[in-house]
N, C-alpha and C positions, 0 to 999 in steps of 0.2 A: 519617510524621514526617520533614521534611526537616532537616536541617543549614542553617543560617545561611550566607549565604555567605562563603570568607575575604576577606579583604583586598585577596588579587589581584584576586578576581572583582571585589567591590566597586568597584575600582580601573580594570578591565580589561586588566591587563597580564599577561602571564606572568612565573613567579617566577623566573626570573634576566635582571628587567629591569634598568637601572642606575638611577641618581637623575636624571639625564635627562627617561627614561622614565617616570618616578614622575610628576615635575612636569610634564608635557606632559599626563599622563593625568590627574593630580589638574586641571589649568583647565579641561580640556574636561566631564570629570564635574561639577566645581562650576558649569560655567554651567547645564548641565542641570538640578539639585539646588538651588541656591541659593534661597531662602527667597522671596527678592523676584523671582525672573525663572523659575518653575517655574509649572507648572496644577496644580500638587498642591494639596491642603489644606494650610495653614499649619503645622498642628501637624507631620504627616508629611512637607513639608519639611526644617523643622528638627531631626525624627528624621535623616534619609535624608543630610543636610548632616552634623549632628553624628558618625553613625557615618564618613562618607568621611573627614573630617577627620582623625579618629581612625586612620583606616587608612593615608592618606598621613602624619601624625606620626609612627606606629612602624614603618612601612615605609624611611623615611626617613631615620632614624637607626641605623646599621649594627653595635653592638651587640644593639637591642633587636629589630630585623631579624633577626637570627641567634638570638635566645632564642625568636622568632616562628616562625621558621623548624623548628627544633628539635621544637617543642610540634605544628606542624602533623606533622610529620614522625611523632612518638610519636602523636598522633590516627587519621593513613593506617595507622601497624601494629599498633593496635589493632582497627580496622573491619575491617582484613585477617584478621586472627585471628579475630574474630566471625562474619565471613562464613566463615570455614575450618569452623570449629565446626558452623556451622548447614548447611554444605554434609554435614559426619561424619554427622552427628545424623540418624539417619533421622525424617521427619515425620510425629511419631502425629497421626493424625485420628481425631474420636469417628465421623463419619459411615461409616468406614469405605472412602474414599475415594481417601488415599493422596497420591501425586503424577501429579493428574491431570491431562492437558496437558505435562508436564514430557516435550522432548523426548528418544529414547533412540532406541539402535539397533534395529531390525527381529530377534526371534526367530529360532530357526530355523524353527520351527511358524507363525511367521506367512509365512515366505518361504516354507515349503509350501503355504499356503495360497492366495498369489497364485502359485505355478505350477499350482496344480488349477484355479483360474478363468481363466487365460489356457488351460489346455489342454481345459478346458470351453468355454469360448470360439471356440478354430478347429474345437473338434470339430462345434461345432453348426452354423457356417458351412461346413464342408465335408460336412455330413449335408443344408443345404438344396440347395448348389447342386450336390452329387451328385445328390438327387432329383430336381430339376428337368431334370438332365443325362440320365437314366435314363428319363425320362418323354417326353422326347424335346421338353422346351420350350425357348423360345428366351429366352436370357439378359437383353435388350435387346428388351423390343417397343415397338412404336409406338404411341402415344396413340390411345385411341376415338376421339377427338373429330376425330383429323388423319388419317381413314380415308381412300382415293383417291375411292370412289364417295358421299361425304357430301359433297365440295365441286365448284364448280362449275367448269367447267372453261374457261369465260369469266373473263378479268382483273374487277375492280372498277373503275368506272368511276367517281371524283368527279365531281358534278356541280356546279357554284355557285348558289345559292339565288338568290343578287342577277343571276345573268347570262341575262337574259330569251334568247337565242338558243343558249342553250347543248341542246344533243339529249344523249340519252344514254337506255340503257334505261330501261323503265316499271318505277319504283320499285314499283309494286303486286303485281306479282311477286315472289314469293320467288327467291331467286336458286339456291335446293338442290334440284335434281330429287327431286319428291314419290317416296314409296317405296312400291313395289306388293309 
């Protein structure tokens, strides 16, 4: 459920504008708003016209401004109280649920937790690359595929399709010494 906007919103101005400010921001809102020069539907023009009007008249007049002012003021310390309350109030759920999402500091048992899997974690990294170590394997090896005796030990030779004089090895050859 939202709240209505007050006045200032309506308005755009913050509330310790002067009368100035009021009426600079009441012409530009009203060309926006007015009945005849808006893309609104007509009826909710003349709502949207009608409330502004309303809000630069009381806004504008500096007794009824200050009884405005007042009522907003008693409004913010009641919502602040409400919200206080409901902040007190612990929140029954039927599902049993609780405040779920709601965030909070880290346990103790939960930071025990995340120091067992971080010391689970280097334990198992330093169990592989001890075994690997022990085994007497090499940390880093080289790709099968980029073995020395798999490639050929002649550069690659482009040759042009379209360049009738161009020589260059007999493509029908494999260019990988076959393997005995």
């Amino acid at each position: 459920m939202s709240t209505p906007p007050t006045h200032y919103e309506r308005l755009g101005v913050w509330p310790g504008a002067d009368s100035h400010t009021l009426r600079q921001a009441f012409r530009s809102r009203s060309k926006a708003l007015h009945p005849d020069t808006t893309s609104l539907p007509a009826a909710e023009a003349a709502r949207q016209f009608r409330l502004l009007r309303e809000a630069y008249d009381q806004l504008q007049d500096p007794t009824r401004r200050a009884a405005y002012d007042a009522s907003l003021q008693q409004q913010c310390l009641q919502q602040q109280q409400a919200a206080e309350k409901a902040q007190a109030a612990p929140l029954a759920s039927s599902d049993g649920w609780g405040r779920v999402g709601e965030r909070r500091p880290l346990s103790g048992g939960e930071w025990w937790a995340l120091l067992l899997l971080l010391l689970a974690l280097i334990f198992c990294l330093l169990l592989g690359i001890g075994g690997a170590w022990a085994r007497g394997l090499e940390l880093q090896v080289q790709p099968s595929w980029l073995v020395a005796d798999q490639t050929s030990a002649q550069p690659l030779i482009k040759v042009r399709s379209d360049d009738p004089t161009a020589t260059g090895p007999d493509t029908t050859q494999s260019p990988f010494t076959p393997l005995t």
